[in-house]
C-alpha positions as CSV (number, residue, x, y, z in Angstrom):
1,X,-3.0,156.7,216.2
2,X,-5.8,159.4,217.4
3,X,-8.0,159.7,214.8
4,X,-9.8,163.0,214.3
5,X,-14.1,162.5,214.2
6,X,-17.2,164.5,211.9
7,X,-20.0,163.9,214.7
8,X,-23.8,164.8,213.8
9,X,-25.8,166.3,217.0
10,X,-29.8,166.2,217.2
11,X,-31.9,168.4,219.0
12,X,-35.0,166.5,220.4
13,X,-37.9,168.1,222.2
14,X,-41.8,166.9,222.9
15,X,-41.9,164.6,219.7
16,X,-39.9,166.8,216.6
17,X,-36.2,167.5,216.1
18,X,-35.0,171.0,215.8
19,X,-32.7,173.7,213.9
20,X,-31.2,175.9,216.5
21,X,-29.8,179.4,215.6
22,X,-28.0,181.3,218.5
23,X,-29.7,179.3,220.8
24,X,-32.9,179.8,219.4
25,X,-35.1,176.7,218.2
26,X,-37.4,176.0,215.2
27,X,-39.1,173.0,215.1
28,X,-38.4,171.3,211.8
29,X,-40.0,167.5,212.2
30,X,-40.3,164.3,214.0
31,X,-38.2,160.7,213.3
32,X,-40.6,159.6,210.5
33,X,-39.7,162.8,209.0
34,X,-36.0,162.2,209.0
35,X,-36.3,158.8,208.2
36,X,-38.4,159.5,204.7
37,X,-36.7,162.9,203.7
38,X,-33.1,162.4,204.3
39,X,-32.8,158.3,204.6
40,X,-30.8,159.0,207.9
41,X,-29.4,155.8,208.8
42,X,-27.2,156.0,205.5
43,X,-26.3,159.6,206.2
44,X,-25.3,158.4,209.4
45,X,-22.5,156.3,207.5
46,X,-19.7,159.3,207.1
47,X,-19.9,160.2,210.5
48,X,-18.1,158.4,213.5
49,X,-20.3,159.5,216.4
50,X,-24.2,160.9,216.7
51,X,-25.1,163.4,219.4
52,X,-28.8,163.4,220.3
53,X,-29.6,166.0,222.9
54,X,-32.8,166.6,224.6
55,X,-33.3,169.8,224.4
56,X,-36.3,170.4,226.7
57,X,-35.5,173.0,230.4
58,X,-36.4,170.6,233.3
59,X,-38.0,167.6,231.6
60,X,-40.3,165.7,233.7
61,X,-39.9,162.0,234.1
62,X,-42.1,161.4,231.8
63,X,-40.9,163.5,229.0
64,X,-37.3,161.9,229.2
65,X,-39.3,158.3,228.7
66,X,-40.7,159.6,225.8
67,X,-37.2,161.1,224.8
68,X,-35.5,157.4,225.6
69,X,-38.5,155.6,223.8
70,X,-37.8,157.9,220.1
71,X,-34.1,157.1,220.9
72,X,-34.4,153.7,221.1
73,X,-36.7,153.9,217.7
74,X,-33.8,156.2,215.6
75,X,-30.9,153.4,217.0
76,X,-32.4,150.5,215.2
77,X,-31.4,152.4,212.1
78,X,-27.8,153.8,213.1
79,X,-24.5,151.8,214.3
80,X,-22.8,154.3,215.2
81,X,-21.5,155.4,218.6
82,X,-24.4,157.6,220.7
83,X,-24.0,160.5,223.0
84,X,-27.0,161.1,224.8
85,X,-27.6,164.6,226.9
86,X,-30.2,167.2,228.1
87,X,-32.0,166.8,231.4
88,X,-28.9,165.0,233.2
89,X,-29.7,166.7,237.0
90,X,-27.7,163.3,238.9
91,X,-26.5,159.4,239.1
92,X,-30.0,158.5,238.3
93,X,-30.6,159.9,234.9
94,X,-27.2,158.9,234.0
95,X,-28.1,155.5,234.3
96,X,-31.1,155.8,232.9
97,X,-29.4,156.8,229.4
98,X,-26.9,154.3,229.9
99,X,-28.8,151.8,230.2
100,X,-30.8,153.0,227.0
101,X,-27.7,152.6,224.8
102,X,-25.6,156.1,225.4
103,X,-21.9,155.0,224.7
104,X,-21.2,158.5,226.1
105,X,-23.6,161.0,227.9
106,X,-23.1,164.9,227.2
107,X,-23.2,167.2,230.6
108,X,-23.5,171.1,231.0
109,X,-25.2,172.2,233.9
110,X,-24.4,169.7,236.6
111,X,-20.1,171.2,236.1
112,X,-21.6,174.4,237.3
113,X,-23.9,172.8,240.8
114,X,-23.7,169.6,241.3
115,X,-20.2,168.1,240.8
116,X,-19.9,165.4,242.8
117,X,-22.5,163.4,240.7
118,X,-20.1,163.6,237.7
119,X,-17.6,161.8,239.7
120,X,-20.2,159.1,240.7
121,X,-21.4,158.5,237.0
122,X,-17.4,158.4,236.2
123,X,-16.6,155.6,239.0
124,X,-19.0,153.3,237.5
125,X,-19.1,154.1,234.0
126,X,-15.2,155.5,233.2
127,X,-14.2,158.6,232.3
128,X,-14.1,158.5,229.0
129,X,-17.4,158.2,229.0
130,X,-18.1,161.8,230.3
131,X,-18.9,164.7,227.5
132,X,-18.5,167.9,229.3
133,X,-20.7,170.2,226.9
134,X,-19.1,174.4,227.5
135,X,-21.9,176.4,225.7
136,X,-20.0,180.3,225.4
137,X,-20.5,182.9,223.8
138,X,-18.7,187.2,224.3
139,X,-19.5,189.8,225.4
140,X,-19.5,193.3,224.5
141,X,-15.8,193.3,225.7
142,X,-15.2,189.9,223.6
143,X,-14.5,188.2,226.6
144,X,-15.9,184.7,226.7
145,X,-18.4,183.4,229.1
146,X,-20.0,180.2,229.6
147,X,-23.3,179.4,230.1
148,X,-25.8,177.2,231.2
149,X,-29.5,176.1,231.7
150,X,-29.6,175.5,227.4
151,X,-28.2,178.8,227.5
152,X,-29.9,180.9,229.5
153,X,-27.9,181.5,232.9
154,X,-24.5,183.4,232.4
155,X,-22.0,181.9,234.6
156,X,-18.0,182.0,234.4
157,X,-15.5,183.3,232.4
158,X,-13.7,180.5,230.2
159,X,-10.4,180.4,232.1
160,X,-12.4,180.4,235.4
161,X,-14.4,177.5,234.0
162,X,-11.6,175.5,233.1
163,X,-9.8,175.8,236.5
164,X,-13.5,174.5,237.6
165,X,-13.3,171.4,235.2
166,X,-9.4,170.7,236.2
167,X,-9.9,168.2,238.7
168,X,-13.3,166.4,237.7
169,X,-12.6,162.9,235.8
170,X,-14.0,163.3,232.1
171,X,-13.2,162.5,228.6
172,X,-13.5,165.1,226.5
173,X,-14.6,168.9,225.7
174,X,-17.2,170.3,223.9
175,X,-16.4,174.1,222.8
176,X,-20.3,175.0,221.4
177,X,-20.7,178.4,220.3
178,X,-23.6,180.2,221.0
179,X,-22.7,183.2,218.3
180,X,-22.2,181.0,215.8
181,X,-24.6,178.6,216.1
182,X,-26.7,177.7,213.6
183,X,-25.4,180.7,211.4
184,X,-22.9,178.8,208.9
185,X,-20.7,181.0,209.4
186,X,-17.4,178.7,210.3
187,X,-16.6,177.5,213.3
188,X,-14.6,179.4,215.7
189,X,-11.4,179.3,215.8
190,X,-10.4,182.3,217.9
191,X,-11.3,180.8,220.7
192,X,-8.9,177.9,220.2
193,X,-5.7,180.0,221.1
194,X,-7.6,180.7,224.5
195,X,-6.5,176.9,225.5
196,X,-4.4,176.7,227.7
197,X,-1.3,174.4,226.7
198,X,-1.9,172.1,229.7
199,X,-5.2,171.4,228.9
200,X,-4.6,167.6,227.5
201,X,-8.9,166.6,227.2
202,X,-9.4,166.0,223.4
203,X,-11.5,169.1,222.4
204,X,-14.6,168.9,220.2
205,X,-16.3,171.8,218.0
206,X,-19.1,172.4,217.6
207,X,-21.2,175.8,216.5
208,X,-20.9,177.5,212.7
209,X,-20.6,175.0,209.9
210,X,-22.1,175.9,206.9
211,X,-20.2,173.7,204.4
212,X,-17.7,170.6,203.9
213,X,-14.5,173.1,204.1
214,X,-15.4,174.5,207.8
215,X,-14.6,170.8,208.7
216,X,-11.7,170.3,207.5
217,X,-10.3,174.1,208.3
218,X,-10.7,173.3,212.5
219,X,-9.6,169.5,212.2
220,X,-6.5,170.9,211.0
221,X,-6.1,172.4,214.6
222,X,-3.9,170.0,216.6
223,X,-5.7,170.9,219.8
224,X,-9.4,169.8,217.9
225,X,-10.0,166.2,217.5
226,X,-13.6,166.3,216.1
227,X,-15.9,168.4,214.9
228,X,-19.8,168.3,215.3
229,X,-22.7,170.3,213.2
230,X,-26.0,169.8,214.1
231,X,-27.0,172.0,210.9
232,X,-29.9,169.7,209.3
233,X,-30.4,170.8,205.6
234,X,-27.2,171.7,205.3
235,X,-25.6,168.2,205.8
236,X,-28.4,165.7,205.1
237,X,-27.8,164.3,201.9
238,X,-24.6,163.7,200.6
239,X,-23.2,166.9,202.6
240,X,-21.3,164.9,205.2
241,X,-19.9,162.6,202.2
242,X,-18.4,165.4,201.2
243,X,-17.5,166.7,204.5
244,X,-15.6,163.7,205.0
245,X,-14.6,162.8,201.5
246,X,-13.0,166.7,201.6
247,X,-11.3,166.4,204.7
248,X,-9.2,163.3,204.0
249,X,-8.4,164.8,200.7
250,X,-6.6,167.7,202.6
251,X,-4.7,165.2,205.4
252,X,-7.0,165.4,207.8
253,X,-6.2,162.1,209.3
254,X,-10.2,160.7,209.8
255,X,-10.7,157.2,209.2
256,X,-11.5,155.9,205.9
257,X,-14.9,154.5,205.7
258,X,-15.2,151.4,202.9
259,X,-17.7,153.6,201.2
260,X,-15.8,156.5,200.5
């Protein structure tokens, strides 16, 4: 049975996590922070997977230490699988997350340069290991384009992308919209009936929650398997309790947690 997922995503950079509105970052504290205001590893209880993505253009080497050292800190209090991203430019960094406890890592820039690295990271470490991340957005034609770079570099148009993804060996699909992020406005699901029916990669969305019933309304899609906010003070606390609690109320076939 394929369970659908309610994934969390962070946004780490130099230190402090981040709210992110259309691409656009506000720094809002570091792990301390989360740890004392929103007693994070319980939060982390309704959800089946975390995110945590360093959100930093070109890190040096020694800002993805620093990124793997606050990792390793935040994991002592989650069990939960991780997907690590941000700053993955080959084999090497890969590794390097892997090694640091990634069950999955997240990709976005390296689809659109430097392909033959994801099939590298995917003979060793599987497939289904593989995030590829699709940040999109329209434009004035409501045509939709991905992008890359964290967002800055306008690339190809979404079919185009996916005949680009067709052959590389990877697990799943992030669809992250760049309109709707951080706006709580619902996630979008337009963009949905732009699938193709041979696509067969689980697809994950993420961009626009803004309460428990946005979750539930795209899980509902049979082409979506999970969903992912990375919307702070709206679900820290008992908001992804509810998000859950909601969803398996209304059939959404999640897995039910002992706690719930």
């Amino acid at each position: 049975m394929n369970f659908k997922r309610i994934i969390f995503a962070l946004l780490y950079m130099d230190g402090s996590f981040y709210l992110s509105r259309n691409f656009r970052l506000q720094k809002v504290g570091d792990v301390k922070w989360l740890q004392d205001n929103y007693s994070f590893g319980k939060t982390c209880e309704y959800v089946d997977e975390i995110i945590i993505l360093h959100v930093k253009n070109n890190p040096t080497f020694r800002e993805t230490m620093e990124f793997i050292k606050k990792v390793n800190e935040f994991k002592k209090k989650i069990f939960v699988p991780i997907i690590l991203g941000g700053g993955i430019r080959n084999f090497k960094d890969a590794k390097l997350y892997f090694d640091n406890g990634a069950d999955k890592i997240s990709i976005n820039s390296l689809v659109f340069h430097k392909k033959k690295h994801i099939k590298n990271i995917s003979k060793i470490y599987g497939a289904q290991s593989i995030v590829l991340m699709l940040d999109y957005k329209k434009d004035i034609n409501a045509k939709y384009f991905s992008f890359f770079n964290c967002g800055k570099n306008k690339s190809l148009k979404l079919m185009d992308y996916l005949k680009l993804i067709k052959n590389l060996d990877f697990g799943e699909l992030v669809l992250n919209s760049m309109d709707r992020d951080g706006t709580g406005f619902g996630f979008d699901l337009k963009i949905i009936g732009q699938i193709p029916k041979n696509f067969k990669k689980p697809i994950l969305m993420m961009g626009g929650a803004g309460t428990f019933k946005h979750f539930s309304s795209i899980l509902k899609e049979k082409k979506v398997s999970g969903a992912i906010t990375a919307n702070l003070f709206n679900f820290l606390g008992d908001g992804l309790e509810q998000a859950r609690k909601y969803s398996i109320d209304n059939k959404i076939n999640l897995i039910k947690f002992k706690n719930i």
